[in-house]
OpenMM code with the backbone's topology and positions (N, CA, C; nanometers):
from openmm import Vec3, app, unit

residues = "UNK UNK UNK UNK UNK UNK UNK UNK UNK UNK UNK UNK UNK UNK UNK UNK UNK UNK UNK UNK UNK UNK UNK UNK UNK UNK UNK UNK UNK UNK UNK UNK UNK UNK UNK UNK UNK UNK UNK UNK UNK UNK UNK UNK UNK UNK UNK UNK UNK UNK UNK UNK UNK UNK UNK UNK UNK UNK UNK UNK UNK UNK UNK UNK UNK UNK UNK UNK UNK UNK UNK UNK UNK UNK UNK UNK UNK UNK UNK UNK UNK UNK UNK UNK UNK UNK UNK UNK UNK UNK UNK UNK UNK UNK UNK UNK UNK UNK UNK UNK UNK UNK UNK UNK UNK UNK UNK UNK UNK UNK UNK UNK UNK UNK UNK UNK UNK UNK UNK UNK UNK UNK UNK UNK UNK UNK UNK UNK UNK UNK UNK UNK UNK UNK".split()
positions = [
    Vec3(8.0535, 13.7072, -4.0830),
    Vec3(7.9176, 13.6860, -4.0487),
    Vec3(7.8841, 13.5375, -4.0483),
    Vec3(7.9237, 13.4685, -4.1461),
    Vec3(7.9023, 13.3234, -4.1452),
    Vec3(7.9527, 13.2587, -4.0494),
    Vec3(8.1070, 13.2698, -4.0286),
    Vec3(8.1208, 13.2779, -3.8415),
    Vec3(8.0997, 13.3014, -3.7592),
    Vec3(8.0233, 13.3774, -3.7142),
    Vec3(7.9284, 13.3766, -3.6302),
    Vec3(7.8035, 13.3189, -3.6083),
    Vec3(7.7530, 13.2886, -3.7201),
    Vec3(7.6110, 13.2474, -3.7440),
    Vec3(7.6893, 13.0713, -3.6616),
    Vec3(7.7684, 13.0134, -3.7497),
    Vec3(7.8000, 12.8936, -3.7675),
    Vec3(7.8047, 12.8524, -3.5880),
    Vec3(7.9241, 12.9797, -3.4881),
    Vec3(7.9124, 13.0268, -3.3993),
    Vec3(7.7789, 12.9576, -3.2926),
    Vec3(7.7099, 13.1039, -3.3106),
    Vec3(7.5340, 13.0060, -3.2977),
    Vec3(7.5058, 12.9327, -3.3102),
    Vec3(7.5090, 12.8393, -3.4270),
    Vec3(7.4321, 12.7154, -3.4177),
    Vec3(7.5543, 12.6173, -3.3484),
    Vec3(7.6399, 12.5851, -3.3226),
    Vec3(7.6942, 12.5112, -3.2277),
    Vec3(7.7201, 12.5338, -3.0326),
    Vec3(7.7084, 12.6655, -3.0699),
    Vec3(7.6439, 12.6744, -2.8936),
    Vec3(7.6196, 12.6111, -2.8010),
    Vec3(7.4900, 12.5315, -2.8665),
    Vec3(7.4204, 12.4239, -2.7722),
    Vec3(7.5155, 12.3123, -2.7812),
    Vec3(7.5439, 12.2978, -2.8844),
    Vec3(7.6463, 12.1595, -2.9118),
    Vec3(7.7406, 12.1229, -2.7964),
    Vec3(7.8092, 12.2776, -2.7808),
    Vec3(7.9635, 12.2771, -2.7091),
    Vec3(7.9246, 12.3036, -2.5527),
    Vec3(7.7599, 12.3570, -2.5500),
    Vec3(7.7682, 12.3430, -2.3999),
    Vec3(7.6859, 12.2261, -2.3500),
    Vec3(7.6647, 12.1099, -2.4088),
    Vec3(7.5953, 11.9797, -2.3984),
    Vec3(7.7361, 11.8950, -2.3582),
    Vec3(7.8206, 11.9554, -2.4188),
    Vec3(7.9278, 11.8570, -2.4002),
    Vec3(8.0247, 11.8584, -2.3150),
    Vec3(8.0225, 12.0282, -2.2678),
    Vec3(8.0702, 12.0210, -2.1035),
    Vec3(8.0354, 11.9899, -2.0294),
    Vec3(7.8596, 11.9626, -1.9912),
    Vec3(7.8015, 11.9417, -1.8800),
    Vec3(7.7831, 11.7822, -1.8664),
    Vec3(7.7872, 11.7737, -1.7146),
    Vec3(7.7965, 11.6751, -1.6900),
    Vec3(7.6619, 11.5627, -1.7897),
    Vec3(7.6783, 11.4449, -1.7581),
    Vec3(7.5282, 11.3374, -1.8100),
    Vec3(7.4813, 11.3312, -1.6760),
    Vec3(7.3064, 11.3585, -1.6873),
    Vec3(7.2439, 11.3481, -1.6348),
    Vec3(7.2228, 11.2352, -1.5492),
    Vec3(7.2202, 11.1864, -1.4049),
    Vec3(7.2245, 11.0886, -1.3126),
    Vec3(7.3583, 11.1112, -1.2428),
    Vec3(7.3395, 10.9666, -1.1849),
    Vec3(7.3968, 10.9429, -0.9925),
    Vec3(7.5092, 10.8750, -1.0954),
    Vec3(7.6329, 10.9177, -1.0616),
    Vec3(7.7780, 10.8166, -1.0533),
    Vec3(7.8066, 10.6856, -0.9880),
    Vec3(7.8583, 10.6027, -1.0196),
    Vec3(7.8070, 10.4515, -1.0174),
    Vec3(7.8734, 10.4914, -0.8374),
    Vec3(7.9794, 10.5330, -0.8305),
    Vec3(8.0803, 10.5557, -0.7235),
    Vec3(7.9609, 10.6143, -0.5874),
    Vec3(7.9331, 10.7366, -0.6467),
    Vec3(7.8007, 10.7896, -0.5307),
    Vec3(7.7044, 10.6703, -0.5221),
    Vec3(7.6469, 10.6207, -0.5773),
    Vec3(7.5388, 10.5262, -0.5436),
    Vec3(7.5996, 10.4055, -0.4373),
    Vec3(7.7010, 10.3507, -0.5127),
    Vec3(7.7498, 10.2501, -0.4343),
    Vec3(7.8165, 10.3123, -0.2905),
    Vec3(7.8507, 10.4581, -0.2777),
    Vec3(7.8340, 10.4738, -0.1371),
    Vec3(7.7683, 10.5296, -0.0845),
    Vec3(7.6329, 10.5674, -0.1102),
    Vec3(7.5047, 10.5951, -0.0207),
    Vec3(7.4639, 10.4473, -0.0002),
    Vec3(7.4895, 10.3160, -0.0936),
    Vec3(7.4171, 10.1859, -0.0346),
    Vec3(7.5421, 10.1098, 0.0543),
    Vec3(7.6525, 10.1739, 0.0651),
    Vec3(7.6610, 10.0980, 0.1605),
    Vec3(7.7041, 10.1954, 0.3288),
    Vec3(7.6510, 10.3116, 0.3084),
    Vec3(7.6037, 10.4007, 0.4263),
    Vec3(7.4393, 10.3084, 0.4762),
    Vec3(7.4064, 10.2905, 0.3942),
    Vec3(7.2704, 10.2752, 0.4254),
    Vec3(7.2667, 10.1297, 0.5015),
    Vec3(7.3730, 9.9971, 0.4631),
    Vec3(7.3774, 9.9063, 0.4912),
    Vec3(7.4415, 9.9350, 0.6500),
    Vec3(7.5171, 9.9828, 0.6466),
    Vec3(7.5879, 10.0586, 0.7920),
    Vec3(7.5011, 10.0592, 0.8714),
    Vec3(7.3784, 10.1870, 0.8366),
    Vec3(7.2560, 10.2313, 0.9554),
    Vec3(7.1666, 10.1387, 0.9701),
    Vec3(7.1736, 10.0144, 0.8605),
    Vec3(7.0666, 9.9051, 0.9349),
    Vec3(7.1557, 9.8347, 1.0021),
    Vec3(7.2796, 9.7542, 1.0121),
    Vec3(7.3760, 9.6481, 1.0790),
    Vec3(7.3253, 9.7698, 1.2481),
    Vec3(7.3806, 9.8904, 1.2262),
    Vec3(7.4254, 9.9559, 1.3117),
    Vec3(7.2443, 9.9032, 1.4186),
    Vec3(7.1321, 9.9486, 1.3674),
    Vec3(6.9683, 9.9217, 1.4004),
    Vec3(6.9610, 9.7599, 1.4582),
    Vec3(7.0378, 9.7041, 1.3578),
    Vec3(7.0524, 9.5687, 1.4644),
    Vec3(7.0909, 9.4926, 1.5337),
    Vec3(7.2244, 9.5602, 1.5139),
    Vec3(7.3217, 9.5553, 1.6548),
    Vec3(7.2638, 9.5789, 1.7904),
    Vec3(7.1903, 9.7048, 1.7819),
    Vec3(7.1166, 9.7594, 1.9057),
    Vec3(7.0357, 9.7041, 1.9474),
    Vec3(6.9422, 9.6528, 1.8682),
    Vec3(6.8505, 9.6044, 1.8850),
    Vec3(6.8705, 9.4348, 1.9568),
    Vec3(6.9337, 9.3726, 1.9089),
    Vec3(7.0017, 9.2785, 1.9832),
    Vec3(7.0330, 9.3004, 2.0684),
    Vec3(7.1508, 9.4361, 2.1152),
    Vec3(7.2182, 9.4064, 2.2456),
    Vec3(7.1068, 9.4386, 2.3399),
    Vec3(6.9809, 9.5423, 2.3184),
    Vec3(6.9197, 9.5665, 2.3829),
    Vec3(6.8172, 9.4891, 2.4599),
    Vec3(6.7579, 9.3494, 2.3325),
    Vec3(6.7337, 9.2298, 2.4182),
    Vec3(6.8464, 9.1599, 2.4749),
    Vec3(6.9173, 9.1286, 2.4556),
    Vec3(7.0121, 9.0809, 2.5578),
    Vec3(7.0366, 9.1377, 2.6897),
    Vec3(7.0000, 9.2407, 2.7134),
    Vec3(7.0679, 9.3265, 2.8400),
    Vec3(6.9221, 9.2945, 2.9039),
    Vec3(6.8085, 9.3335, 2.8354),
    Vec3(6.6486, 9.2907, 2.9287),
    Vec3(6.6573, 9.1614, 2.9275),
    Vec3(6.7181, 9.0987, 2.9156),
    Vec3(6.7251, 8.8999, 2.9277),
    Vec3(6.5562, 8.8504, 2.8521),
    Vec3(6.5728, 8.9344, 2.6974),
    Vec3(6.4514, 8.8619, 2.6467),
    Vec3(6.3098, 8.9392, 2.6668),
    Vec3(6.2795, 8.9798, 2.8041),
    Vec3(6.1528, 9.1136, 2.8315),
    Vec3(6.1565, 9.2058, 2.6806),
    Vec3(6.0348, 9.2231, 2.6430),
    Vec3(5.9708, 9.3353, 2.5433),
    Vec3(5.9866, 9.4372, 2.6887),
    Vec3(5.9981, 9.5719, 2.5753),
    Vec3(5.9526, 9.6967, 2.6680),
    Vec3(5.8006, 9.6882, 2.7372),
    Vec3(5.8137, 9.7558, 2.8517),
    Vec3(5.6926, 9.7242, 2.9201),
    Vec3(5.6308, 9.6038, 2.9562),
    Vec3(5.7061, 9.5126, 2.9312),
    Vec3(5.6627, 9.3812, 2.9855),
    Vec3(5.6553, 9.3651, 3.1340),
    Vec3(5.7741, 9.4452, 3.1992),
    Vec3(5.7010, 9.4172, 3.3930),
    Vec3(5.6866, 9.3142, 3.4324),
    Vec3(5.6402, 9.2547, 3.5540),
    Vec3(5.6886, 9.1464, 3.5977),
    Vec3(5.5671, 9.0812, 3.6069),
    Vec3(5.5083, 9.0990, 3.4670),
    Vec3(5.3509, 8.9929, 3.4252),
    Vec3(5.3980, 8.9261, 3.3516),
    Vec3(5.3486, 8.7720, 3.3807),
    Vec3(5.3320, 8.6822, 3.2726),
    Vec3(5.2030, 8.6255, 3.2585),
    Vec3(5.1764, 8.5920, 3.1130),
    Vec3(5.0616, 8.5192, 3.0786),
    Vec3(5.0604, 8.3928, 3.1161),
    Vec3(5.0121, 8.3074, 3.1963),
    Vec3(5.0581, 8.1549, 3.1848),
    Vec3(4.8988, 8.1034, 3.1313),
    Vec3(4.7756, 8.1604, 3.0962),
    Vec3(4.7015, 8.0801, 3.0161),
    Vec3(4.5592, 8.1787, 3.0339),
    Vec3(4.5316, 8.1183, 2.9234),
    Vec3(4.3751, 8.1574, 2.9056),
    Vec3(4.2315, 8.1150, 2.8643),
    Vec3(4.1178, 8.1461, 2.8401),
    Vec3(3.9764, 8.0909, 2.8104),
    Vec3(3.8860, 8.1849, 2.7179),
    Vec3(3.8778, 8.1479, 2.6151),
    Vec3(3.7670, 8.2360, 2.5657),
    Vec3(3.6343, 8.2360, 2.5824),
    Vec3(3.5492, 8.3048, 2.6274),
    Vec3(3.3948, 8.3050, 2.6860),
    Vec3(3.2967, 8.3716, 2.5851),
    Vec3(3.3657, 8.3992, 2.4952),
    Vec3(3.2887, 8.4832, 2.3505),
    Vec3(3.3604, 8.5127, 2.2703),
    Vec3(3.3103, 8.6033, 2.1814),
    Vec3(3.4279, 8.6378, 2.0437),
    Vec3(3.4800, 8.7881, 2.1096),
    Vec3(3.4748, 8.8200, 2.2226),
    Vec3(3.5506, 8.9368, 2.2559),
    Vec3(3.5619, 8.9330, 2.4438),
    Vec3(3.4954, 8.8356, 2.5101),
    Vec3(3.5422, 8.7937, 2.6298),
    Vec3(3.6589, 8.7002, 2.7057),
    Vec3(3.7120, 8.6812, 2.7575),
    Vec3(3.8303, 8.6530, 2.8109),
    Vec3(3.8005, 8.6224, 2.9345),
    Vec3(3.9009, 8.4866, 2.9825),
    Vec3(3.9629, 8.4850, 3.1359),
    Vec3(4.0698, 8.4418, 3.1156),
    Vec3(4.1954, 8.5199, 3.1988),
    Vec3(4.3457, 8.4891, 3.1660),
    Vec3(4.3873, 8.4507, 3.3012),
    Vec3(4.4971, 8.3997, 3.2936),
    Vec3(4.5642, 8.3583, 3.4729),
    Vec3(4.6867, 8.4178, 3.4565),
    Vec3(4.6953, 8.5523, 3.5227),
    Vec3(4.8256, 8.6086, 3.5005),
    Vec3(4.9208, 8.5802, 3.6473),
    Vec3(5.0646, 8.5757, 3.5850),
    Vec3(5.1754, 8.5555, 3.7353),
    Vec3(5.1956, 8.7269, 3.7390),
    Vec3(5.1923, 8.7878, 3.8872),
    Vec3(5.2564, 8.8926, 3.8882),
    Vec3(5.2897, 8.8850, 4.0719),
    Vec3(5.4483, 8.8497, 4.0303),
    Vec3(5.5391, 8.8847, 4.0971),
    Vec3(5.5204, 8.7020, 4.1741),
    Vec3(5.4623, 8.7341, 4.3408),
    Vec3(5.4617, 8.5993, 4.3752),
    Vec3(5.2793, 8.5576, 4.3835),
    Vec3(5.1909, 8.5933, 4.3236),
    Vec3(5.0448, 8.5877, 4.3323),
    Vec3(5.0331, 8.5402, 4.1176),
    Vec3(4.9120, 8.4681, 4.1503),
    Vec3(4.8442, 8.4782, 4.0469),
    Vec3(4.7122, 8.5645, 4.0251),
    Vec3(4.6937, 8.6035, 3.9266),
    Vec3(4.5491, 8.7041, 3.9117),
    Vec3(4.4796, 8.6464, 3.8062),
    Vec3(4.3850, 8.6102, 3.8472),
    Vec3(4.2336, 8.5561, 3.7504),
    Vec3(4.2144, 8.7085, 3.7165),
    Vec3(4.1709, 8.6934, 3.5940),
    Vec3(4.1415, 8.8537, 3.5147),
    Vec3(4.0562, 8.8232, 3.4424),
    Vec3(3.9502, 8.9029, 3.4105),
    Vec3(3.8170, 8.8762, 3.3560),
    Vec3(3.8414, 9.0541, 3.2572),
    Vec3(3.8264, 9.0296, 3.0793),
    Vec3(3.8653, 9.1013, 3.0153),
    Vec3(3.7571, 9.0963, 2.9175),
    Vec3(3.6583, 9.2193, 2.9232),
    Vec3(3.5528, 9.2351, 2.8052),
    Vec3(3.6029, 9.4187, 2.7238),
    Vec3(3.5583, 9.4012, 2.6340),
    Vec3(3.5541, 9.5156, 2.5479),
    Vec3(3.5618, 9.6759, 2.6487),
    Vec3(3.6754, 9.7406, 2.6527),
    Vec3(3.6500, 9.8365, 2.7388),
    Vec3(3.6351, 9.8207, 2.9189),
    Vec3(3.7235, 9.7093, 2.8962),
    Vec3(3.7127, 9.6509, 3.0912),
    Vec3(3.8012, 9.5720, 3.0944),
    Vec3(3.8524, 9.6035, 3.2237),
    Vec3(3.9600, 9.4485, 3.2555),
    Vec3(3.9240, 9.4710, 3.4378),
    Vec3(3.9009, 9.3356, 3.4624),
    Vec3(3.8585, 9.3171, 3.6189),
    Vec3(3.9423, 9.1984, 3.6622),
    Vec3(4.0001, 9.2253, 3.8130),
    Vec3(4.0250, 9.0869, 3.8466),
    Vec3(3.9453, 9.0427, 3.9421),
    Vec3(3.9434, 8.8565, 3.8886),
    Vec3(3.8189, 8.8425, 3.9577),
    Vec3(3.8687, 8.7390, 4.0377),
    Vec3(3.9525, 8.7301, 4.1108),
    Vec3(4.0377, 8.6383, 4.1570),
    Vec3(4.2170, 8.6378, 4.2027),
    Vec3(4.2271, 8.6414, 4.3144),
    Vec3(4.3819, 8.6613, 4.3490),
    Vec3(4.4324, 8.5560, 4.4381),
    Vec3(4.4986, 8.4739, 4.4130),
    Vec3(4.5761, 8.3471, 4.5076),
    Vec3(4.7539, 8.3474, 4.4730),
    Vec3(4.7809, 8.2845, 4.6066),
    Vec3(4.9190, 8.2562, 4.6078),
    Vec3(4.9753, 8.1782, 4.4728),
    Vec3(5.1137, 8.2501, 4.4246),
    Vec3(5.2059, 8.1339, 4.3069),
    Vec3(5.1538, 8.0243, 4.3039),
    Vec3(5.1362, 7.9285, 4.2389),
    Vec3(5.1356, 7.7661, 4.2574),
    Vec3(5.2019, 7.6964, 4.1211),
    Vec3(5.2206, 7.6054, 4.1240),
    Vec3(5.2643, 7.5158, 3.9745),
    Vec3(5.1541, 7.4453, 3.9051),
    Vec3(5.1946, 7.4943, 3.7489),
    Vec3(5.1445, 7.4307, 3.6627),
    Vec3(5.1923, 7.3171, 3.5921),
    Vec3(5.1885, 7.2841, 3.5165),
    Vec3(5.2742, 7.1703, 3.4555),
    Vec3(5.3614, 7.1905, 3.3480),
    Vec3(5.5002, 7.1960, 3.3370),
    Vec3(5.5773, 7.2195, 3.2683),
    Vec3(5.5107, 7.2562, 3.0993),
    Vec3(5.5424, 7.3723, 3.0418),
    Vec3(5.5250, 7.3880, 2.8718),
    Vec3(5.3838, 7.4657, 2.8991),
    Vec3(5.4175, 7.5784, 2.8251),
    Vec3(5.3369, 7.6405, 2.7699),
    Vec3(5.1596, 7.6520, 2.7157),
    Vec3(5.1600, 7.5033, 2.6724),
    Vec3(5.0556, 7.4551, 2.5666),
    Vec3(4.9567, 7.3613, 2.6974),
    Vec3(5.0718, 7.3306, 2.7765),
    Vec3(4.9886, 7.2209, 2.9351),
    Vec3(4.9472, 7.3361, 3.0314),
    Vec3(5.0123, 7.4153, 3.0035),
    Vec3(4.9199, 7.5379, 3.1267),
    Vec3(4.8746, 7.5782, 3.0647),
    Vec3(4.8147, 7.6313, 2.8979),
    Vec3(4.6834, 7.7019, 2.8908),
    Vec3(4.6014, 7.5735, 2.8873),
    Vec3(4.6113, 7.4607, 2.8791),
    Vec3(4.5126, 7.3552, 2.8666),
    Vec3(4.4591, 7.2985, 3.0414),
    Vec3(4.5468, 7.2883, 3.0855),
    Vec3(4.5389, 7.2639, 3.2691),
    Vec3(4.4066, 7.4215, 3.3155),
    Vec3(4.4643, 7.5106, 3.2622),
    Vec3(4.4282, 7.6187, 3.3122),
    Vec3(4.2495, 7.6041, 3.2656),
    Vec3(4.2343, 7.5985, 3.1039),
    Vec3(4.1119, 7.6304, 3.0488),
    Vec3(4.0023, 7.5008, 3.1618),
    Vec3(4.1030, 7.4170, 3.1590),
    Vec3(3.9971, 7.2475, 3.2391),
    Vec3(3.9412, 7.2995, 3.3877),
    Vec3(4.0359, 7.3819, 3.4635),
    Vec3(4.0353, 7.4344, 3.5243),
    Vec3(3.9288, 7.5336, 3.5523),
    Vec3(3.8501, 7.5944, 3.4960),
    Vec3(3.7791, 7.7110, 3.4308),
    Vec3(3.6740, 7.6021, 3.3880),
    Vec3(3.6751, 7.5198, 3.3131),
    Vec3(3.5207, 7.4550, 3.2816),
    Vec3(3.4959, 7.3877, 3.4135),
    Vec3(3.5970, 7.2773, 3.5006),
    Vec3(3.5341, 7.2916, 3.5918),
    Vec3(3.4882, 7.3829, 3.6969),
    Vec3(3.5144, 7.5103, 3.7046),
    Vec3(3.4468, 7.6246, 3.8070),
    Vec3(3.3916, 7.6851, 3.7632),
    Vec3(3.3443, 7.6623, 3.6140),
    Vec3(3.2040, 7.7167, 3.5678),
    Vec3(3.0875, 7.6283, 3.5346),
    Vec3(3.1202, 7.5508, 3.5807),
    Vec3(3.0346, 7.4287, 3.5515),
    Vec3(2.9258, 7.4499, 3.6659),
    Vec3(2.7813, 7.4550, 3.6040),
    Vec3(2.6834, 7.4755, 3.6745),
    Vec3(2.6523, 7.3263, 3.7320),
    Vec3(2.6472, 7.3482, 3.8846),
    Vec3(2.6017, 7.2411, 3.9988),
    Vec3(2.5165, 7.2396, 4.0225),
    Vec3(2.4149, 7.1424, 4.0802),
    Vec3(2.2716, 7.1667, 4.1163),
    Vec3(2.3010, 7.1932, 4.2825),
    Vec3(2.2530, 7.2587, 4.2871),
    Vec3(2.1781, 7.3588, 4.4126),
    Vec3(2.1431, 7.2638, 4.5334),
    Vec3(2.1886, 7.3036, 4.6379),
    Vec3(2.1850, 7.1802, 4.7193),
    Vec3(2.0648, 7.2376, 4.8476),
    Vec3(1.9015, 7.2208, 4.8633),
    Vec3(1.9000, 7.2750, 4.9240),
    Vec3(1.8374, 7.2022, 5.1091),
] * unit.nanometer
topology = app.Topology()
chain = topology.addChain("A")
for resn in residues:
    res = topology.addResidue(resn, chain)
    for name in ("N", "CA", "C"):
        topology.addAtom(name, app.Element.getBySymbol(name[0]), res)
């Protein structure tokens, strides 16, 4: 009887000590992180080759470019977009986009920062109120 009892109370003992310890094996962890390092290299591999193959174009970019713009309020706009061989004056308020203006390609001046500035001078002078000639 005392053997048995004794029995019982080690029970828990002897089945604590078969079972595994609780947590991740250093071995499993270190290869789910470097599966995981895999599926990002793998995310930016693609992602690279995929700008490379559009020569730089975002999706949906199309054959618009921004070459400059004007702000007329805190939510009005005039932009000078290139599409294709025309430029488009575009007039852009909250819930609207209009073009208000269409002419042949022409040149701006080399850099980025000289065509939205050429462009905006551009725009103050053709909004510049004239006196009335009558």
């Amino acid at each position: 009887m005392h053997r048995l009892t004794l029995l019982l109370l080690l029970l828990p003992q002897l089945a604590r000590a078969e079972s595994a310890e609780p947590g991740v094996a250093s071995a499993a962890f270190f290869q789910a992180m470097l599966g995981l390092a895999l599926i990002i290299a793998l995310l930016l591999l693609l992602a690279f080759l995929g700008r490379r193959f559009l020569g730089g174009k975002g999706f949906g970019a199309g054959g618009l470019k921004l070459l400059g713009g004007v702000a007329l309020g805190p939510k009005e706009r005039i932009v000078l977009l290139e599409a294709g061989e025309h430029w488009l004056v575009v007039g852009i308020v909250p819930g609207q986009i209009r073009t208000l203006h269409t002419m042949p390609k022409g040149e701006l001046p080399p850099g980025e920062a000289s065509a939205a500035l050429s462009f905006s001078h551009w725009m103050q002078q053709f909004t510049e109120k004239r006196p009335h000639e009558n």
